[in-house]
C-alpha angles and dihedrals in degrees: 000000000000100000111170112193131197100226096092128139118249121212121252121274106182119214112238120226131191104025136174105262089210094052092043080050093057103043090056087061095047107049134078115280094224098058087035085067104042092050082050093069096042090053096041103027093227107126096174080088080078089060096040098053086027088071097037101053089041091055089052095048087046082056103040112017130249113330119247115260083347092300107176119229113258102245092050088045092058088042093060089045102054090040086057093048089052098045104041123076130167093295113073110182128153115246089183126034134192101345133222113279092258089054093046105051087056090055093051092052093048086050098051093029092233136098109273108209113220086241086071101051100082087049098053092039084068113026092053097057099262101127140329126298099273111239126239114190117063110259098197088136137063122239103251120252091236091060110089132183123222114205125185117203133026104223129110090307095040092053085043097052099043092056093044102048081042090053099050082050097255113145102236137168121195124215125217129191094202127064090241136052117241103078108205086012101055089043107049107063092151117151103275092014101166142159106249093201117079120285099231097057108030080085142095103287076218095058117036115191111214099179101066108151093215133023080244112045119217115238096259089053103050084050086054081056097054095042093054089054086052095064101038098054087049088240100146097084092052097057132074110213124207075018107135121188108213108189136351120214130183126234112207091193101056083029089226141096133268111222109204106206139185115203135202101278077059086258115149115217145156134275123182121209138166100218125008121212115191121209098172097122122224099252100069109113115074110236106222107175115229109241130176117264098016098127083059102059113112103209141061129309136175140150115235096251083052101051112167109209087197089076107087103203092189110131093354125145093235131179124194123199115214142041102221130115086286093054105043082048089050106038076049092063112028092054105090089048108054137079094224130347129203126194124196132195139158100203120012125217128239108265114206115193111246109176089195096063093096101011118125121236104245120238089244100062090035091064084045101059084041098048116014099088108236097010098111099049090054093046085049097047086044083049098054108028087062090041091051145046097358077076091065110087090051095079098050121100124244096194105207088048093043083052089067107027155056087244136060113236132338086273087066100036095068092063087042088061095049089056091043079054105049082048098051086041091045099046105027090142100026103071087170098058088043087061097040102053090043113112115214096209134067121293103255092033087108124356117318105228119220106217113241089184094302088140099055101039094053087058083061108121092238097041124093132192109201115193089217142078129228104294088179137348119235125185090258090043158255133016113193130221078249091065088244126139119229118185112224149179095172145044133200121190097200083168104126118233137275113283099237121177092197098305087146101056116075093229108180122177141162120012091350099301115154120219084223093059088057103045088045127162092016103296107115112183125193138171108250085352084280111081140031139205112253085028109092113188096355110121123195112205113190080028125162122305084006097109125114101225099160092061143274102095159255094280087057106067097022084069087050087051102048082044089058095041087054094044093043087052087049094053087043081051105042089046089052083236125146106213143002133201133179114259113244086235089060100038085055105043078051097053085044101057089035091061096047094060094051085051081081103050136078091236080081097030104037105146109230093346109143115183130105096283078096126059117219085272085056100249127143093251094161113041124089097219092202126092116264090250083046096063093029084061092048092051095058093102146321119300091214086201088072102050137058118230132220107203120228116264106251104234 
């Protein structure tokens, strides 16, 4: 029934009038020439400015190849640009909106230099911050006062979902455990905590920020994000804080669920929904290893979502165990501080160079997202369109290549030489480190780590890097699995947290059955990754098999989430029915088809990867293996063929 039509609103974009023409100068230096000269034809209405830079690029990329990451060629770079100085003038104002799909997909393709496939224009329409996501099902019917939402968590997905259920009219009221909003954000202060997806598109496609300080935001700063849209979307009245739900179970009967709270006096009491989204994540408790001695140890110790300000780390002896995207942030920002620091890891990631990690947004191109109409929308979409789905085809297995190498197919390999380079570049003259910090698996078989500075800051004098893990604690400190001795007063658990799919909340549904039962020994299963049969109105957003590993990023596919549970409530609305769960014939030709996919990646066949892309069985239980215009396609609405339907009692 996914009919997608064209007579959508757009948002807003106001025309500016009366700028500085230095600052207008400069912005136009500074900004990317792809989104320079999008922004160009929707400014001037000349769009034979699309078959102009259309040739040209395609004549380069005949020449050259494809451009890295969409790079324009210098001399094409230098010609946008001086187009823009020449037709701009203190009054920017937009002759052409938001164009027809066939428009828009070739100025998609002139703003990220690559062929933009026609698949791919509803999706960034709307993922770039061109217009809403366009409904599907008819919404000809309020939702009635007496159906309530029930959403747990108050992250990116819980904020999400609470403007988007309020928007589509649901009553809704949103739990959170904490006593702050922000979820990961609010919890990780660590010392270098940051996002390591770009700033300008790890963001509501809804609520573009064009302000961000860096192209990858600190975590303060992306909580400050999430707190701005908060207020400004008037959310605050509508969320319990230190408020912990505690279980969820379903009344056939009242054809609703029961909410078991505890609320902040510590006093345990009742909530009725309708439906429950939960929004609660899957990394949320930290994972400490037990290791023998650890209650002797005289000194410090913390994980990194538990970070304790009191510690002063400043001429410690410290030691951090991991490698991941905690620990390279961390051992960055603690290095200067420390008397010696000591890193351990038993298996090192692959660590990829982005000068833009810790690189600040120039004032220029920061006028230029907040006053250049249109500007912003064409650098997201540039943002996101290198960072997605052209990362797709790296984690898929060529079989014969696979046969003879590390990585998994040419495709692979590439990114697996950009990391070899950035290692050879980094430790010349430290062959040790060089071996060391050399995985021996595929690139995307666990989490691919964007350096902050973590490779400069391990050839530091007083900085080790130890292939081992803790073997025993001792009052002094640390002995590796290695028998050596390291000397501590801190420790720092960087070692991420336990992958739980709501293993800590007691779900029962129809007829008594636990979600925990099935999802029993670790192997949750969901249609779509959402619902789940036995489960009537509970919708499970991160769920299992849901996440982007290839790239893009959470934000992504939690706004397709919240887009299908609000879809999925309106149908519920508009067919006077009460609730709605997946069939088990659909929820099993889905896994099916879901795990054969992943048959063909290196998330399942990863070489020596440990991580948690892999449950204890050693299945991908984590991964989405579609594109990302694949699932976003499959989340436009319900497909009524695959769920029963309990119709609404008549009063």
């Amino acid at each position: 029934m996914t009919v997608i039509t064209h007579d959508q609103p757009t948002y807003v974009v106001s025309p500016v009038t009366g700028v500085d023409r230095g600052a207008l100068a400069a912005a136009i230096d500074a900004a990317d020439p792809g989104a320079l000269l999008a922004t160009l034809v929707h400014l001037t209405g000349d769009t034979a400015l699309v078959d102009e830079f259309e040739a040209k690029l395609a004549r380069h990329r005949a020449v050259d190849g494809p451009a890295w990451l969409g790079a324009y060629p210098e001399e094409v770079a230098a010609e946008v640009r001086d187009r823009a100085h020449r037709l701009l003038d203190t009054s920017l104002v937009p002759r052409v909106g938001v164009p027809d799909d066939e428009l828009f997909r070739r100025l998609a393709g002139v703003c990220v230099n690559d062929i933009v496939d026609a698949e791919y224009v509803p999706h960034l329409r709307e993922q770039a911050g061109f217009e809403p996501a366009r409904r599907v099902v008819p919404a000809t019917r309020r939702p009635p006062q007496d159906f309530t939402v029930a959403v747990i968590g108050s992250g990116m997905i819980g904020l999400n979902a609470a403007i988007k259920l309020g928007e589509a009219g649901f009553r809704y009221h949103v739990f959170e455990k904490s006593d702050d909003l922000g979820g990961t954000w609010s919890r990780n202060t660590y010392p270098g905590a940051a996002v390591d997806t770009p700033s300008h598109f790890y963001s509501y496609s809804f609520e573009l920020n064009p302000t961000w300080s860096k192209y990858y935001p600190t975590g303060p700063e992306y909580l400050e994000y999430l707190r701005g849209v908060a207020r400004k979307y008037d959310l605050h009245p509508h969320i319990s804080f230190s408020t912990e739900v505690l279980g969820c179970t379903w009344d056939e009967a009242d054809q609703a669920w029961t909410l078991t709270v505890r609320g902040p006096d510590g006093t345990t009491r009742t909530h009725r929904a309708n439906a429950v989204v939960t929004a609660t994540g899957v990394l949320n408790a930290a994972s400490i290893p037990d290791v023998p001695g650890a209650e002797t140890f005289r000194g410090q110790t913390m994980h990194t979502a538990q970070w304790r300000p009191d510690v002063d780390l400043t001429g410690k002896k410290v030691v951090v165990l991991g490698a991941g995207c905690t620990s390279v942030q961390v051992v960055a920002a603690v290095v200067d501080q420390v008397e010696a620091l000591h890193v351990v890891a038993r298996q090192p990631h692959w660590v990829i160079p982005e000068r833009a990690v810790a690189a600040d947004v120039p004032e220029g191109a920061r006028w230029a997202l907040e006053n250049i109409p249109y500007y912003h929308q064409w650098f997201r979409l540039k943002s996101y369109w290198w960072a997605a789905d052209k990362g797709w085809p790296i984690a898929r297995i060529d079989e014969d290549w696979y046969a003879t190498h590390v990585s998994a197919s040419p495709a692979n390999d590439a990114v697996m030489q950009v990391c070899l380079d950035h290692l050879d570049r980094s430790f010349s003259d430290r062959p040790d480190l060089r071996e060391k910090l050399t995985p021996d698996f595929p690139p995307f078989a666990k989490r691919i780590v964007k350096d902050p500075g973590f490779f400069e800051a391990v050839k530091r004098d007083h900085v080790t890097v130890h292939r081992a893990a803790f073997r025993e604690i001792r009052p002094d400190g640390v002995i590796t699995t290695e028998g050596e001795f390291i000397e501590a007063d801190v420790i720092i658990w960087a070692t991420g947290f336990k992958l739980e799919y709501l293993g800590f909340l007691d779900v029962v549904g129809r007829e008594g059955l636990r979600l925990s039962e099935a999802w029993a020994d670790q192997d949750p299963r969901a249609y779509l990754g959402i619902t789940v049969p036995g489960f009537p109105n509970l919708f499970v957003t991160a769920g299992p098999n849901a996440a982007p590993n290839h790239g893009g990023g959470h934000n992504i596919t939690s706004e397709e989430h919240v887009h299908y549970v609000v879809e999925s409530l309106q149908y519920l609305v508009e067919n006077d029915l009460a609730a709605m769960e997946p069939t088990r014939e659909a929820t099993d030709d889905y896994n099916r088809r879901v795990d054969e996919s992943l048959d063909k990646t290196v998330w399942q066949h990863g070489g020596t990867a440990n991580g948690y892309y892999r449950n204890k069985n050693g299945r991908a239980w984590v991964t989405c293996p579609w594109r990302l215009v694949d699932y976003w396609a499959m989340l436009r609405a319900p497909e009524p063929q695959d769920y029963t339907f309990t119709p609404r009692a008549r009063s």
